[in-house]
C-alpha positions as CSV (number, residue, x, y, z in Angstrom):
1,X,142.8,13.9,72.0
2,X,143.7,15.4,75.5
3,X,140.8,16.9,77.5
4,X,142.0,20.2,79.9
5,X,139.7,20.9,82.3
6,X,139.8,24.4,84.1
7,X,138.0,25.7,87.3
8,X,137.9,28.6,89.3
9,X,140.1,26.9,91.8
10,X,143.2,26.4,89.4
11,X,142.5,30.5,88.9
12,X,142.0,31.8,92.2
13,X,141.1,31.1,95.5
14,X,137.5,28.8,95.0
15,X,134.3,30.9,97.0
16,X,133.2,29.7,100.1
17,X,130.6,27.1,100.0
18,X,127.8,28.0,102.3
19,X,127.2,24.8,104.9
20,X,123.5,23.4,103.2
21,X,125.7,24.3,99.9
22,X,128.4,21.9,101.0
23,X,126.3,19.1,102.4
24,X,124.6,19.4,99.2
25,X,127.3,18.6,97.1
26,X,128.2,15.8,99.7
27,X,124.9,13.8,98.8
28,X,125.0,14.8,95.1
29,X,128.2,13.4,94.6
30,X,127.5,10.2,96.5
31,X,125.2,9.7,93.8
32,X,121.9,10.5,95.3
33,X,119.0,12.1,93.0
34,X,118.0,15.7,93.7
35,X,115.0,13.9,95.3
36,X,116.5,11.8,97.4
37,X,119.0,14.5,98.7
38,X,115.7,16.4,99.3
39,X,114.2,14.0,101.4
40,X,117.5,13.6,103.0
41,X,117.5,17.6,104.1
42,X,113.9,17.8,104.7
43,X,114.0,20.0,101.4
44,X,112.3,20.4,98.5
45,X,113.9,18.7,95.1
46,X,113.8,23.1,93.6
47,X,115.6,24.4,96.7
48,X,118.4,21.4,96.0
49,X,118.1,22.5,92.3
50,X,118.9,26.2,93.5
51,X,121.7,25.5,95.8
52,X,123.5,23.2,92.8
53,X,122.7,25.8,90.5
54,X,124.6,28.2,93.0
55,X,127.4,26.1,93.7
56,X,127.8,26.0,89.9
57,X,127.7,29.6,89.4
58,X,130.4,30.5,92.5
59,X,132.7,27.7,91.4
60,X,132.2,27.9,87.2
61,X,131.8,23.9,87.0
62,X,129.5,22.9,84.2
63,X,128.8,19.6,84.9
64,X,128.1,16.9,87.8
65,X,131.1,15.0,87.2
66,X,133.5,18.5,87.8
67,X,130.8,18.6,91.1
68,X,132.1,15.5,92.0
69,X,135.7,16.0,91.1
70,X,135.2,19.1,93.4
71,X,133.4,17.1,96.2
72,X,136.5,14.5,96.6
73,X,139.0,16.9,96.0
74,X,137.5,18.6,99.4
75,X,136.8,15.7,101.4
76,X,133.2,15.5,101.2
């Protein structure tokens, strides 16, 4: 069985991340809890929520490996 997975950025051009939306990403995909990338931006664990949940929406990724994916594949 072969798995084909599609993003925006195979489409068209991806959205521009916003910079909190990017760094974000960074700590989510280095494997830190919404919590701990709270702390880490002096945020609270709903506002990381919101931005993932954004970054989601702009980008059409479903899940936190594609974050990841999308977090290596732009040098985060």
């Amino acid at each position: 069985m072969s798995l084909t997975l599609t993003t925006a950025t195979t489409e068209a051009p991806a959205p521009e991340l916003a910079p909190r939306e990017r760094e974000t990403l960074r700590h989510i995909a280095a494997g830190r809890t919404y919590l701990q990338t709270a702390r880490h931006m002096g945020l609270s664990k709903h506002t990381v929520d919101a931005y993932l949940r954004r970054i989601r929406a702009k980008l059409n990724i479903n899940s936190t490996a594609e974050l990841t994916r999308l977090a290596i594949s732009m040098g985060l």
